[in-house]
C-alpha positions as CSV (number, residue, x, y, z in Angstrom):
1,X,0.0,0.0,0.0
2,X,1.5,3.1,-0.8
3,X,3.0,5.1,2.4
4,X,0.6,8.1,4.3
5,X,1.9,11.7,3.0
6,X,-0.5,12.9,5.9
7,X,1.7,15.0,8.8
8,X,3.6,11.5,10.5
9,X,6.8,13.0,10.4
10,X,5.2,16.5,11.7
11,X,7.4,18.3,14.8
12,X,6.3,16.4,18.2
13,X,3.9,18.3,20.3
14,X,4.2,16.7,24.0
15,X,1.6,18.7,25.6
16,X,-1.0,15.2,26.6
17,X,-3.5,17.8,26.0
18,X,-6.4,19.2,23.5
19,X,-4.6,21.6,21.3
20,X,-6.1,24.9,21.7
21,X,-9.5,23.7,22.4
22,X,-12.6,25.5,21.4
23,X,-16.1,24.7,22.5
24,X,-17.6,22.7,19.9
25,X,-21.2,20.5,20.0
26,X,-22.2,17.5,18.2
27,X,-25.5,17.6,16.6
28,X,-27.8,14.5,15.4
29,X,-30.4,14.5,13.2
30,X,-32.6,13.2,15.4
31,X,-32.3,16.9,17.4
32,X,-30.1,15.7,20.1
33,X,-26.8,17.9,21.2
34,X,-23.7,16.8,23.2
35,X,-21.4,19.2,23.4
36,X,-17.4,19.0,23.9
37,X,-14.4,20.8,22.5
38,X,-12.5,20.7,19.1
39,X,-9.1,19.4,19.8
40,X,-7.9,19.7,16.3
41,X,-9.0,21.0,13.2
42,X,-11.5,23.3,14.0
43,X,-13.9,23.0,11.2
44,X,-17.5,21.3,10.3
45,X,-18.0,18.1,9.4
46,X,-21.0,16.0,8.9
47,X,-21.7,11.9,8.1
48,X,-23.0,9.0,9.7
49,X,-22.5,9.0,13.4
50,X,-21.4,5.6,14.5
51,X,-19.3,3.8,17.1
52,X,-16.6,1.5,17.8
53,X,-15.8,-0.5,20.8
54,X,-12.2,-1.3,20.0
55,X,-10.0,-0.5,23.1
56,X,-6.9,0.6,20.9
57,X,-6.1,0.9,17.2
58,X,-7.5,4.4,16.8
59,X,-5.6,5.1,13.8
60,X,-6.1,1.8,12.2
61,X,-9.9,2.7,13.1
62,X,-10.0,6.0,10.9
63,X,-7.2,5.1,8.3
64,X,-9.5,1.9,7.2
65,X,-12.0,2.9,3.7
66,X,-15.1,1.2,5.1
67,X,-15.4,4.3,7.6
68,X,-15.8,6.4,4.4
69,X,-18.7,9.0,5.2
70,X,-18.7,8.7,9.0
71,X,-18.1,10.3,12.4
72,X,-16.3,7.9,14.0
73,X,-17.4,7.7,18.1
74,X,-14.9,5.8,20.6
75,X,-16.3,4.2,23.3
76,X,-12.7,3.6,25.1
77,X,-12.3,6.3,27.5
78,X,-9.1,7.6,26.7
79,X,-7.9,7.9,22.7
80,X,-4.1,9.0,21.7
81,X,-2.0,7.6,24.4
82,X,0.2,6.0,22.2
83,X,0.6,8.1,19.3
84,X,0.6,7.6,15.7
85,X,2.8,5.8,13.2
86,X,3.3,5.1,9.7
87,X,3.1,1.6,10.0
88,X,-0.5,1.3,11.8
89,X,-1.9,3.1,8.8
90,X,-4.9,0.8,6.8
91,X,-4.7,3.1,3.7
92,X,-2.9,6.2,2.9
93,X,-5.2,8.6,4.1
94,X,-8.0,9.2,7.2
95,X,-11.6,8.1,5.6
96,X,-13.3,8.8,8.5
97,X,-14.7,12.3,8.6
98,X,-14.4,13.4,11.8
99,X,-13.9,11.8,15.5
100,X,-15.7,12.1,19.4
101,X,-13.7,11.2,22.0
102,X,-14.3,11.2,26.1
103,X,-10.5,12.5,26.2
104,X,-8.4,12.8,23.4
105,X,-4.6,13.4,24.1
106,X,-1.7,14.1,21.9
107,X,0.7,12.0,23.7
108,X,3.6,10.1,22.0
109,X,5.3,8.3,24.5
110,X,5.8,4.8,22.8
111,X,9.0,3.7,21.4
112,X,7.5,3.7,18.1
113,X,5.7,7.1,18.2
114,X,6.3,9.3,15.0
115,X,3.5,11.6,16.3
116,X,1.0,12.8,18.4
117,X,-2.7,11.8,17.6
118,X,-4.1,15.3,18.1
119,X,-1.4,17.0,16.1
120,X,-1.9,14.4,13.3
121,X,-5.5,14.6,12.9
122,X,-5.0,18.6,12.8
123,X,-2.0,17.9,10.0
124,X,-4.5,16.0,8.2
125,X,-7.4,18.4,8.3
126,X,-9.8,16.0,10.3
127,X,-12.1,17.6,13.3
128,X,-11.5,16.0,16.7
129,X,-14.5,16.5,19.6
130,X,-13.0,15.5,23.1
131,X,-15.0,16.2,26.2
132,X,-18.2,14.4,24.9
133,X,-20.2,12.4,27.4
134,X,-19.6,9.2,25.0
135,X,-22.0,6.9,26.6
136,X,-24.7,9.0,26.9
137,X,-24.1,9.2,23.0
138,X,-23.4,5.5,22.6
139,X,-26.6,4.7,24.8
140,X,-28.8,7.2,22.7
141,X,-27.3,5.4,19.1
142,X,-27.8,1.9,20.4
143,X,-31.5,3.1,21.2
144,X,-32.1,5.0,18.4
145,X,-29.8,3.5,15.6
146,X,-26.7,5.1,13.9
147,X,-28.1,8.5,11.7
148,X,-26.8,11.4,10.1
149,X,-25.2,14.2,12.3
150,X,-22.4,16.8,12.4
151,X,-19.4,18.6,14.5
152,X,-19.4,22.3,14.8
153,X,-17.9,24.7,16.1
154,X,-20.2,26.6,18.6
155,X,-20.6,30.0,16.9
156,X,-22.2,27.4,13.5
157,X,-26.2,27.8,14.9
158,X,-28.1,24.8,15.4
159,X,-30.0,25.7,12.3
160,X,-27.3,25.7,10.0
161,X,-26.4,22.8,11.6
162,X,-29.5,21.0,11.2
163,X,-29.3,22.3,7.2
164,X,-25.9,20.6,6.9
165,X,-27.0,17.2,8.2
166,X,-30.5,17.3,6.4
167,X,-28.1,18.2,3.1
168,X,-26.0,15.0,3.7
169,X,-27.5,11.5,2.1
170,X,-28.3,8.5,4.4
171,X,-25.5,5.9,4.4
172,X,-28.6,3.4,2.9
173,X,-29.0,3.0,-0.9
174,X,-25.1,5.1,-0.6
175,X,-22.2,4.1,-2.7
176,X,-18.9,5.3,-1.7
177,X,-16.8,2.9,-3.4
178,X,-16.1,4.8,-6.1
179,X,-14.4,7.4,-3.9
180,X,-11.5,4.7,-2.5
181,X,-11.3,2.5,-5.1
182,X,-8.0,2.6,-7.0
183,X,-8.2,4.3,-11.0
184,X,-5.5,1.5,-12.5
185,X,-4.8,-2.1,-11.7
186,X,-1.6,-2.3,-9.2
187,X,0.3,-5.7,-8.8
188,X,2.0,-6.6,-5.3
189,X,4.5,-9.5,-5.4
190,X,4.4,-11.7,-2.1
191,X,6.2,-10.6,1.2
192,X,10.3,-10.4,0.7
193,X,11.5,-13.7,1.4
194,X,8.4,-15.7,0.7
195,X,7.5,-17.7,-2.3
196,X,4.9,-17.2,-4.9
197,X,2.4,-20.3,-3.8
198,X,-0.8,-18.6,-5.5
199,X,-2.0,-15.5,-7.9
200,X,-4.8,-13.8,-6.4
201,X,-7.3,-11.0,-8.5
202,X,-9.0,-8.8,-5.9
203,X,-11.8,-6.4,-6.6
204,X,-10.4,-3.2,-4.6
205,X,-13.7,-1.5,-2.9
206,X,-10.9,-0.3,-0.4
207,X,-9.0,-3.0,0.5
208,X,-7.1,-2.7,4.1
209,X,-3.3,-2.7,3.8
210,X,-3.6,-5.7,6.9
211,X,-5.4,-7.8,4.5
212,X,-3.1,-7.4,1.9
213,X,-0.3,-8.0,4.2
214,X,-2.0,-11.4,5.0
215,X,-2.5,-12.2,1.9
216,X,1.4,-11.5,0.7
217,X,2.9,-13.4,4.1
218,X,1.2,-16.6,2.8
219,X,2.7,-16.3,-0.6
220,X,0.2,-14.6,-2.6
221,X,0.7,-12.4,-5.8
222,X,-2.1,-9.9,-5.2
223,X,-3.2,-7.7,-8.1
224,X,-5.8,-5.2,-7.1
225,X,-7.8,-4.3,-9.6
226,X,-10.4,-1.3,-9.6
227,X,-13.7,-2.1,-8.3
228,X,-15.5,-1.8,-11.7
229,X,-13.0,-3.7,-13.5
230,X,-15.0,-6.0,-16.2
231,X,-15.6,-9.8,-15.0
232,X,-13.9,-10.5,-18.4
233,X,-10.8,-8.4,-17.5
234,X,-10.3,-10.4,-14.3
235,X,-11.0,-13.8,-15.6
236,X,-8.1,-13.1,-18.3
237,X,-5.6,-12.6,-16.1
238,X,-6.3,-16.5,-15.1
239,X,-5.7,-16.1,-11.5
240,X,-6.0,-19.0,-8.9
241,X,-8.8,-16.8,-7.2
242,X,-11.2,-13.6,-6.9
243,X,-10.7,-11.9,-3.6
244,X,-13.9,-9.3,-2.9
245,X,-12.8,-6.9,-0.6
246,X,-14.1,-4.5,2.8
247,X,-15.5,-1.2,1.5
248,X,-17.7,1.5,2.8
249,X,-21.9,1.9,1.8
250,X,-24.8,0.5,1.1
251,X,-24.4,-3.1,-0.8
252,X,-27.5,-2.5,-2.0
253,X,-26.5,0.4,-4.3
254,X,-23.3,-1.7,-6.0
255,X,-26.0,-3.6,-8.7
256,X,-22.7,-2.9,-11.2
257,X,-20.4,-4.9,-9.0
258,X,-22.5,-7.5,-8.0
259,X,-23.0,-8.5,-11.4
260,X,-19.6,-8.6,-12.1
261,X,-19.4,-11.1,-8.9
262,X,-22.1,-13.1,-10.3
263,X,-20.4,-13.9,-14.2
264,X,-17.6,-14.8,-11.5
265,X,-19.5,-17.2,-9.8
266,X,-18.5,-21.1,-11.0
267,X,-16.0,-19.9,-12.7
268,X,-13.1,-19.4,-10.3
269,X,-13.0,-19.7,-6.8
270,X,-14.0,-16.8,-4.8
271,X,-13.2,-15.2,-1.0
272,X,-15.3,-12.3,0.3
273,X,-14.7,-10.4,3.4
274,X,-17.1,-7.8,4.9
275,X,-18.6,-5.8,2.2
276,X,-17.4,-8.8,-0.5
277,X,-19.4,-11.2,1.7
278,X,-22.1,-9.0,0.6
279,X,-21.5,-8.5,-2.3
280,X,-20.8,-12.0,-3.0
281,X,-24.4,-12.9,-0.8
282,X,-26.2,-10.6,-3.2
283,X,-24.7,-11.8,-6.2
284,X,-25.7,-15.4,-5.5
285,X,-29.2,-14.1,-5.0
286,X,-29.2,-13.1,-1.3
287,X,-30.7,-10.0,0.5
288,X,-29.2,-7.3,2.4
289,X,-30.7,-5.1,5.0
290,X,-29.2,-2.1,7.2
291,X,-28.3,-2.4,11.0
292,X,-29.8,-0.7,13.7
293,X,-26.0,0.9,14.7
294,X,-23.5,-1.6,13.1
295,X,-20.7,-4.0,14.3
296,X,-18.0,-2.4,14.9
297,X,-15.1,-2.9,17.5
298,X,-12.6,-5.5,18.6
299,X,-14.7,-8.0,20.8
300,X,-17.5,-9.7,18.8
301,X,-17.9,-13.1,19.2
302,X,-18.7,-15.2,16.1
303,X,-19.4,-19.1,16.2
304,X,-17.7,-21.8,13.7
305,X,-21.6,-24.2,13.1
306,X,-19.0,-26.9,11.8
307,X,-16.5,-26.5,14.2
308,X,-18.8,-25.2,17.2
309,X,-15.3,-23.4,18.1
310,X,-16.1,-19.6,19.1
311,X,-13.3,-16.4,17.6
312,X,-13.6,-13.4,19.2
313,X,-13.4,-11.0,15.8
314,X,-12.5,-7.4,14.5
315,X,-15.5,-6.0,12.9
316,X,-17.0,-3.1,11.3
317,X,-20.3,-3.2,8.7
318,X,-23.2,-1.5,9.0
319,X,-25.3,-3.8,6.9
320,X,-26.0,-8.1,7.2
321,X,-27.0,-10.4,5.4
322,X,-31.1,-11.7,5.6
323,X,-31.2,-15.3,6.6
324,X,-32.8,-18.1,4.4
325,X,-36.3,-17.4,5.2
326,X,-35.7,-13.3,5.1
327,X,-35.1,-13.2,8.6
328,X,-32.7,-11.2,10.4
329,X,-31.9,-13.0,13.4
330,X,-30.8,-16.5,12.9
331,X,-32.4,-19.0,16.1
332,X,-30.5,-22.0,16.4
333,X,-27.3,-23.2,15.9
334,X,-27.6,-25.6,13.7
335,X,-26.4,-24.8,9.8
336,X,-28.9,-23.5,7.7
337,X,-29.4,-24.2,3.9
338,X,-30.5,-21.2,1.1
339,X,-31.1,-22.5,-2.5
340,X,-29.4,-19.8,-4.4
341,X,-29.1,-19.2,-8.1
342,X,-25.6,-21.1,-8.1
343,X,-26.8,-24.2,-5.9
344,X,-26.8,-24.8,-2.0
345,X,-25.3,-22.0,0.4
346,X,-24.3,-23.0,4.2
347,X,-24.1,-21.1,7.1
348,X,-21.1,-21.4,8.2
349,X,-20.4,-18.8,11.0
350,X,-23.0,-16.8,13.2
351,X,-22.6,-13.8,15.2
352,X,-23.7,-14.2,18.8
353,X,-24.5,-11.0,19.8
354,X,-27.4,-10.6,17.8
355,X,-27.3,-13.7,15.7
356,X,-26.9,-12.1,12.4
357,X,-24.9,-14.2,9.6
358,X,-21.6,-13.9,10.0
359,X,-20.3,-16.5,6.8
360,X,-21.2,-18.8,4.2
361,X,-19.6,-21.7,2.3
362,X,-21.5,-22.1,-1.1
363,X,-21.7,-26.0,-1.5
364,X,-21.9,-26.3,-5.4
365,X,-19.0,-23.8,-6.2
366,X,-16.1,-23.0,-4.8
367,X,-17.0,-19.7,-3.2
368,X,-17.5,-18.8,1.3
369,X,-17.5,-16.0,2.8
370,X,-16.8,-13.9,6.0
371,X,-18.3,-11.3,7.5
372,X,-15.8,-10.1,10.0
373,X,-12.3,-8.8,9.8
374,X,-10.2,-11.6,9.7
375,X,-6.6,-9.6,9.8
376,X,-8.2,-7.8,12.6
377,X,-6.0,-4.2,12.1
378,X,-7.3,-3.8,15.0
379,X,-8.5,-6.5,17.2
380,X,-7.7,-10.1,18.0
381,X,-6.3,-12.7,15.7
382,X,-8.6,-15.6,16.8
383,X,-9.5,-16.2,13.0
384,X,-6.5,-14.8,11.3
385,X,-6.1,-18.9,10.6
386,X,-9.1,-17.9,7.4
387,X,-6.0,-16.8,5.5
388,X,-4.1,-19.8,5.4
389,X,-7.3,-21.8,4.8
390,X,-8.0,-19.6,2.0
391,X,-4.4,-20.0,0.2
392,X,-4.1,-24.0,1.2
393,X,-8.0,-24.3,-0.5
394,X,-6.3,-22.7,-3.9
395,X,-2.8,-25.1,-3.7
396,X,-5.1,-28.1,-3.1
397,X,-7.5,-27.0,-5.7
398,X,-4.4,-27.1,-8.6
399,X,-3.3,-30.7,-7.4
């Protein structure tokens, strides 16, 4: 992935404190205020308000594509402790539009600091809102759902506020891919020191640089292709296998990739993760819907049907996957069956918060599915073991 130009090797500022804080408010559609001060760029910005329960990783968090469009709420009490560096960065730029903190600090006390958080954010142009009672605000979007809202200075009025957020489209029926998708095709040999074990086509909707880093350890020649690159362009390139990538928006409004995905189907094996399981679901035949407020943090438990072995996963989607009979909850733990347009899909894996499909393994053609973060970037590497099923798959299925 190529390196962040975004302020890393800016002049330290050690001062573990907001950087010349203004009073600042966070407004929700929905009419509800919580007010706070802007701790870095002090500007508006307005998006989905939704938020993540992952105790670190902040800068993984807001460098990752599939935040694209959002305000970005931490639940973790305390946010910048540890600084910023190159080498946590998921992309080579901050997607999320702004972030709301309980207490953001600018420290950079690791070893491997190249900056403060604060200072970075401000580098890079992104509003910061420290001070914010964060779970009265977590409380009110797991009530309410996740919905549009804005940060603003206090001298913006609520009005204008209000304006702004109305102005701004709903993340449903929303496609940002086109906004982080790559213009040309981009080939990535494996890691130095490994050897070429498989040739791997992914669709980039805004592929995380820890996926592709999996994917290289294990011996992979990745070329990433844009994400409206013809089915016929891909299948040329005769690769061992299609990977469909995490993205941000609305599944539902990607009809031009998903068909792409479906002249795929049968005809070359295929791995989706997060929005690609979607994408791959819908292709088959499957139905999407939107969640109240998301999965998104470091401690989701998902559950193996085959294996009844239970990973704690990295996630972060705002849309699921319906189950066979259109539900949204899955009762049970027993693996279900869908007919689809390409034969039998499985549940494999189920989520057991709220028992939403977590992953499918389509029976008739080589194809499955996952729904969480396997690579974690941030989060625990319970399932990080997907990647070297996905690679020994492809070597077996050449033998």
């Amino acid at each position: 992935m190529p390196a962040s130009d975004h302020g890393l090797a800016a002049p330290a500022r050690r001062n573990h404190g907001p950087l010349g804080a203004q009073p600042a408010y966070l407004l929700l559609e929905d009419g509800s205020r919580f007010e706070g001060f802007s701790v870095a760029h002090h500007e508006v910005a307005v998006g989905e308000v939704v938020f993540t329960t992952s105790m670190s990783g902040y800068q993984e968090t807001v460098s990752d594509p599939s935040y694209r469009g959002q305000i970005v709420v931490f639940t973790y009490p305390l946010v910048g402790n540890y600084g910023v560096a190159e080498r946590h960065m998921e992309s080579d730029r901050i997607h999320a539009r702004a972030v709301v903190m309980r207490e953001g600090v600018d420290a950079e006390d690791a070893p491997t600091a190249e900056g403060g958080w604060l200072s970075w954010l401000c580098d890079c142009g992104v509003p910061a809102l420290s001070g914010v009672d964060t779970r009265a605000l977590v409380r009110h979007i797991r009530d309410k759902g996740a919905m549009r809202g804005g940060v603003f200075p206090t001298e913006v009025p609520e009005q204008r506020a209000r304006e702004l957020i109305a102005a701004e489209p709903p993340m449903a029926g929303r496609d940002l891919v086109g906004e982080v998708t790559p213009s040309e095709p981009h080939e990535l040999p494996p890691a130095e020191g490994v050897a070429e074990r498989a040739f791997v086509a992914a669709i980039d909707t805004g592929i995380k640089a820890s996926i592709v880093r999996n994917l290289r350890q294990r011996g992979v020649r990745l070329r990433l292709y844009p994400a409206y690159t013809p089915a016929s362009e891909l299948l040329a390139a005769s690769p061992d296998a299609v990977f469909l990538a995490n993205g941000p928006g609305d599944p539902a409004a990607l009809d031009r990739i998903v068909a792409t995905v479906r002249e795929l189907v049968g005809k070359v094996p295929l791995w989706g993760i997060c929005l690609g399981h979607q994408l791959l679901c819908r292709a088959v035949g499957l139905e999407t819907f939107k969640l109240p407020f998301g999965h998104r943090g470091a401690n989701h438990p998902v559950k193996d049907l085959a294996t009844g072995k239970i990973d704690i996963t990295a996630q972060n989607h705002g849309f699921a996957v319906l189950g066979p009979r259109g539900e949204r909850r899955v009762e049970g733990d027993e693996p279900l069956r869908w007919e689809t347009d390409f034969g039998t899909a499985e549940l494999a894996q189920l989520n057991l918060y709220d028992r939403t499909v977590e992953g499918l393994v389509l029976r008739d053609v080589p194809a499955a599915t996952v729904q969480y973060h396997p690579e974690a970037g941030p989060g625990p590497h319970d399932a990080v073991r997907q990647f070297d099923r996905f690679v020994e798959q492809l070597i077996e299925g050449r033998r």
